[in-house]
C-alpha positions in Angstrom: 21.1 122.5 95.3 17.4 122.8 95.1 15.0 120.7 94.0 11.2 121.7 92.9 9.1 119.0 92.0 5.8 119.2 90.4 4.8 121.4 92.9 1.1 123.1 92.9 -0.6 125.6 95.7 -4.2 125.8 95.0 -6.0 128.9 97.5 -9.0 128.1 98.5 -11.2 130.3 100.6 -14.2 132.6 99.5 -14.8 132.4 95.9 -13.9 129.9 93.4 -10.1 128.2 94.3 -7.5 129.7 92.7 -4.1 127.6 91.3 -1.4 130.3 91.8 1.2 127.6 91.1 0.2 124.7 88.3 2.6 122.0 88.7 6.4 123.4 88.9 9.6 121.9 88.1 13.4 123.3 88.4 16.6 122.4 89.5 18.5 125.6 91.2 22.0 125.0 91.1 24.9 125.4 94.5 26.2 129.5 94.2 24.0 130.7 91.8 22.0 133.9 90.9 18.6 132.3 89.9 15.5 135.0 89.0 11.9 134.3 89.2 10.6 136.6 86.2 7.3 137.5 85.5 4.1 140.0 85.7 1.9 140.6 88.9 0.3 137.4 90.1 2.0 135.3 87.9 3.1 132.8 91.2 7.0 134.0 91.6 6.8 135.0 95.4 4.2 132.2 95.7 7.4 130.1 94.6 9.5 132.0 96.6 6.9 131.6 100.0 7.2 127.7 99.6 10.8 127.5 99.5 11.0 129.7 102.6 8.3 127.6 103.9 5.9 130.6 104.3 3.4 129.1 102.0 3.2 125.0 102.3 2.4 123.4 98.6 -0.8 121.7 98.1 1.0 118.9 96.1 4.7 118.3 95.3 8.2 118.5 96.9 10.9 121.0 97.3 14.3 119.5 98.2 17.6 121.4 99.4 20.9 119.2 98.7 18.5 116.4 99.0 16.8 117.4 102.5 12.9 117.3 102.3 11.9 121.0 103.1 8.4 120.9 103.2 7.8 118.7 106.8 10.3 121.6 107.9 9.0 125.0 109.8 10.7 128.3 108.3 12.8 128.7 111.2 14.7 124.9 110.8 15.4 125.4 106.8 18.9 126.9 106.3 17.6 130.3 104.4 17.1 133.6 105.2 14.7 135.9 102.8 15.4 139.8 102.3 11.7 141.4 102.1 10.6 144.4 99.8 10.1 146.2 103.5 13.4 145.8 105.1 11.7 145.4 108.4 14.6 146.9 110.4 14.4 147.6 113.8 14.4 151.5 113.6 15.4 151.7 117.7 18.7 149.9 116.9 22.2 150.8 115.6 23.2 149.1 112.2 24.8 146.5 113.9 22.6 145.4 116.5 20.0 144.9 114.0 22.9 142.7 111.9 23.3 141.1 115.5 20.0 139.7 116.4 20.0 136.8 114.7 23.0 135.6 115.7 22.2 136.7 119.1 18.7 134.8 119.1 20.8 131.3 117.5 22.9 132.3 121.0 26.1 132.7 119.1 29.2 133.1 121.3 29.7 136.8 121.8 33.3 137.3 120.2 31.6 135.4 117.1 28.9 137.8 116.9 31.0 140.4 116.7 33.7 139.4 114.1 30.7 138.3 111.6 29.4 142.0 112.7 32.6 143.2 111.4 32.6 140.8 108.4 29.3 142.1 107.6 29.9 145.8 107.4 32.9 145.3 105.4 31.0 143.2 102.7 28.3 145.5 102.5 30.7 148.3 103.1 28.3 149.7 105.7 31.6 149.8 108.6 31.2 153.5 109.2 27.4 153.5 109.8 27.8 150.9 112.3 26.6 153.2 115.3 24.1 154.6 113.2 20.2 153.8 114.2 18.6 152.7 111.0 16.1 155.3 111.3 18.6 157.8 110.5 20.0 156.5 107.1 19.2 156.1 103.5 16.6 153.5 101.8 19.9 152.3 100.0 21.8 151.9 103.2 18.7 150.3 104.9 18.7 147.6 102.4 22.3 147.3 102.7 21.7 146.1 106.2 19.1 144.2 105.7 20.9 142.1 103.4 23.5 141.9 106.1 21.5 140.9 108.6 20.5 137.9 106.3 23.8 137.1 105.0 24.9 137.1 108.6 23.9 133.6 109.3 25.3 132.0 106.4 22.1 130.6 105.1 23.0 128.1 102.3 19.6 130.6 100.4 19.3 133.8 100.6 15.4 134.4 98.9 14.6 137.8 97.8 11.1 139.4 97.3 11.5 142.4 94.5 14.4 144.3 97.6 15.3 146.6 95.1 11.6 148.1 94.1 11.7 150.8 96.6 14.6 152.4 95.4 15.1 155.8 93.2 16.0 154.9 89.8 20.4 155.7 90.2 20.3 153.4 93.3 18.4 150.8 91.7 21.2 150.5 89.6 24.4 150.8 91.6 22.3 147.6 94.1 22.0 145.5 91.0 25.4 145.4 90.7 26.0 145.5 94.6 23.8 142.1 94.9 25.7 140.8 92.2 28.9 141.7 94.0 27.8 140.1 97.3 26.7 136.7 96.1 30.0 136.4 93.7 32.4 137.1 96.9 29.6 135.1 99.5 29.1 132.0 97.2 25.6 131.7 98.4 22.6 130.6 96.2 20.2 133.9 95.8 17.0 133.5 94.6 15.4 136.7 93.5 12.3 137.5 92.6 11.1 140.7 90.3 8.8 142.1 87.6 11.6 144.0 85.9 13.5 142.6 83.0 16.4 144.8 83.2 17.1 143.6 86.9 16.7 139.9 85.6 18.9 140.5 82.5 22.0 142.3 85.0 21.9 140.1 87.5 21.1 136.5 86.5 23.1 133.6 85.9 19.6 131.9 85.1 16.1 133.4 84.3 12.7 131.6 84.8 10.1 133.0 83.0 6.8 132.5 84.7 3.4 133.2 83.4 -0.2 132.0 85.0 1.3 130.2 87.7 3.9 127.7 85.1 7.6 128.8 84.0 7.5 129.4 80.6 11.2 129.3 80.0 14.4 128.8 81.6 17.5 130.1 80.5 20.7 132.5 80.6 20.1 136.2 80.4 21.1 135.8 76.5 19.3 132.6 75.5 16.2 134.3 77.4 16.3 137.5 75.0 17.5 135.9 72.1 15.6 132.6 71.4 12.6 133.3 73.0 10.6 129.9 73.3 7.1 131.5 73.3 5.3 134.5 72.1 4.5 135.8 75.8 8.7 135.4 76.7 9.8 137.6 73.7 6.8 140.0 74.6 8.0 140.4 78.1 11.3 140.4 77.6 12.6 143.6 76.6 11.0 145.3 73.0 9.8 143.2 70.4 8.0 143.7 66.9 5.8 140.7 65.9 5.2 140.0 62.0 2.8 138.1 60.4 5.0 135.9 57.6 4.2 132.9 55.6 6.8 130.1 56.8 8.2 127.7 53.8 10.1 124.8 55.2 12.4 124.6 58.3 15.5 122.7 58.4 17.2 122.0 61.9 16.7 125.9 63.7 17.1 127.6 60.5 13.3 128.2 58.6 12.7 130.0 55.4 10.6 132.1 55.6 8.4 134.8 53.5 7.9 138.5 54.3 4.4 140.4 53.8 6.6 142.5 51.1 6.7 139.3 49.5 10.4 139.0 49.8 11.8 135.3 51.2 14.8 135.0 53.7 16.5 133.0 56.6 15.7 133.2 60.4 15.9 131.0 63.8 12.8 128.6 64.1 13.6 126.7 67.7 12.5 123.4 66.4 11.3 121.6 62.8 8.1 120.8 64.8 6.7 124.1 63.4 4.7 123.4 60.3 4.7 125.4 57.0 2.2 128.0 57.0 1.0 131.0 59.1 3.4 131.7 62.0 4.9 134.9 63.7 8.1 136.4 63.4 9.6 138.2 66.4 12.8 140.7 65.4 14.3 143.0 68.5 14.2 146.7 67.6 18.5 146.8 67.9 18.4 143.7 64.9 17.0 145.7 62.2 18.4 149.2 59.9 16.4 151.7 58.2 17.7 151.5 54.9 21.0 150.4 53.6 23.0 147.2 54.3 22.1 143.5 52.6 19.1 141.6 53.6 15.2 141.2 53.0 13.3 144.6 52.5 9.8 146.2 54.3 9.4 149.3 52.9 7.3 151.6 54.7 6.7 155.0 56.2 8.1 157.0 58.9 5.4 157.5 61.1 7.5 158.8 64.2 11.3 159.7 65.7 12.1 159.5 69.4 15.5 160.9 70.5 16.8 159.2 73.5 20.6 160.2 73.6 22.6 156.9 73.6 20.0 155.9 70.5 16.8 156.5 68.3 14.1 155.0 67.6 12.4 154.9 64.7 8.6 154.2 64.4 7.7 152.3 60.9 4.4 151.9 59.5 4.8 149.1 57.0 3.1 148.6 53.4 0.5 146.4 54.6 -0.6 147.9 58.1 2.2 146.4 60.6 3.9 148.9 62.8 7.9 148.5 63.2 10.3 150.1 65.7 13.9 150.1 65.4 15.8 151.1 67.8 20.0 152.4 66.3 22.7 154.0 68.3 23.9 157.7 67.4 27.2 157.8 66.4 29.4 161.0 66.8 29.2 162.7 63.6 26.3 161.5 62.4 25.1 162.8 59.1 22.1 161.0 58.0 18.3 162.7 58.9 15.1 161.1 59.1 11.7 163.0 59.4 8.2 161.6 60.0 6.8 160.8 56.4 9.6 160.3 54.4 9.7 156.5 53.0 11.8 153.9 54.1 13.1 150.3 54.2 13.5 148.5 57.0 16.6 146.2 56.2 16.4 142.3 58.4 19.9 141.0 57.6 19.7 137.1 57.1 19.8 135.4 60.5 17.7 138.0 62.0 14.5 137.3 64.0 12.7 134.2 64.7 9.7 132.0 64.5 7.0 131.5 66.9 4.1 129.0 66.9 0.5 131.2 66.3 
């Protein structure tokens, strides 16, 4: 549905210029969940701007269904844009502030008030209707403020980190709400955040972005499983990083060998990787502490951290490294670990992969 092409924004102004976008390319598919993923100032609402044509590129094009956005003003492109301030009007009832865009597009009356209707239902909002929005929640406040934009049937619906101002509980019951609405509206969201755990619940696909550039693009599991860079499987959720000596690599399967000294089999995402010094990234969840069949790091127990649903385990390897493992508690478990005792950490075959130095 929409394309970006080798699109750049360079700021100038006082100072030296600044490139907050460095020649981006992606194809965002029709009724899709698309996330732009990265740190602070890495260019995502910059992206986000110049699709809603906020921000106009200083090189490059940005297509919808083959339309040429950029010689368009905001209020001519077919998509609407949720804010992190829900910029209601606090004077008006839930569904005059749903209303006034319609109303402004002068939208027959009888219209305006079945999409009303249709609104309030979807973000099940009906009773609070002749509420003033000054007198509700933050959750409800964003639940009409995605109305309001939904309300239009914009072909995009952009969103700017909506979820940030939110307690932790509501964060999570609107994850799955904004899931929820663009499954049943069929509308292409764009949504743009810093937090990995949004990106992973929501998305159909992630784009990694880093010093104005995507890094990676990807489903929620290719993302946190086959990392492409160093800087995506830092990001993404926990990661240990190992030094290891890498023997040969045949198709995405490289042999590599441990710091214990021990050799074994992980994921290398091309042969283009020569033999030598390279780094091995393993998730906390892929490794044991002790038992089971794989390659060895012995080590000592340096610290435990009980969170309920699991442990984890703080490592500090013969050698220097530092490993965390992360295991679920079972009912009934038996086994006990205390800081200082010596243990293995197990990487069944398979586990971890290679990343260029």
């Amino acid at each position: 549905m929409i394309e970006i092409t080798n699109v750049t924004k360079i700021f100038t102004g006082r100072g030296a210029p600044f490139t907050a976008l460095d020649d981006v390319s992606v194809t965002i598919r029709e009724n899709e969940f698309f996330t732009l993923l990265g740190p602070s100032g890495c260019g995502k609402t910059t992206l986000l701007r110049v699709i809603a044509g906020f921000i106009d590129p200083t090189k490059g094009s940005v297509t919808l269904d083959g339309q040429d956005l950029v010689s368009l003003p905001p209020y001519r492109r077919p998509v609407n844009t949720v804010f992190q301030s829900y910029a209601l009007f606090p004077h008006m009832t839930v569904a005059q502030n749903i209303a006034f865009g319609l109303e402004m597009q002068d939208k027959p009356r009888a219209e305006v008030k079945a999409t009303v209707d249709e609104m309030l239902a979807l973000v099940r909002m009906t009773e609070m209707a002749d509420r003033k929005t000054s007198e509700i929640s933050g959750g409800q406040q964003q639940r009409v403020a995605l109305a309001r934009a939904l309300a239009p049937r914009p072909k995009v619906l952009l969103l700017d980190e909506p979820l940030s101002a939110l307690d932790f509980k509501l964060r999570k019951d609107m994850q799955l709400e904004l899931k929820r609405l663009q499954s049943e509206t069929g509308i292409t969201f764009i949504f743009v955040t810093h937090d990995q755990e949004e990106a992973l619940t929501m998305s159909d696909r992630i784009a990694v972005m880093h010093d104005g550039d995507i890094r990676q693009i990807g489903g929620p599991r290719d993302i946190y499983d086959h990392p492409a860079e160093r800087f995506v499987a830092d990001f993404i959720g926990d990661t240990n990083f190992l030094s290891v000596e890498l023997l040969e690599t045949k198709g995405e399967v490289a042999q590599i060998r441990l710091p214990s000294g021990v050799e074994t089999q992980v994921r290398a995402p091309d042969e283009t990787i020569a033999p030598g010094p390279v780094t091995l990234a393993v998730r906390p969840e892929h490794a044991t502490l002790l038992g089971g069949e794989g390659a060895t790091l012995p080590g000592t127990l340096a610290n435990v951290v009980y969170f309920g649903t699991d442990t984890h385990f703080h490592v500090d390897l013969d050698g220097g490294a530092r490993f965390v493992l992360r295991q679920q508690n079972q009912h009934g478990q038996t086994q006990v670990f205390n800081a200082g005792d010596a243990v293995t950490v197990t990487l069944a075959p398979g586990v971890g992969q290679v990343l260029r130095d």
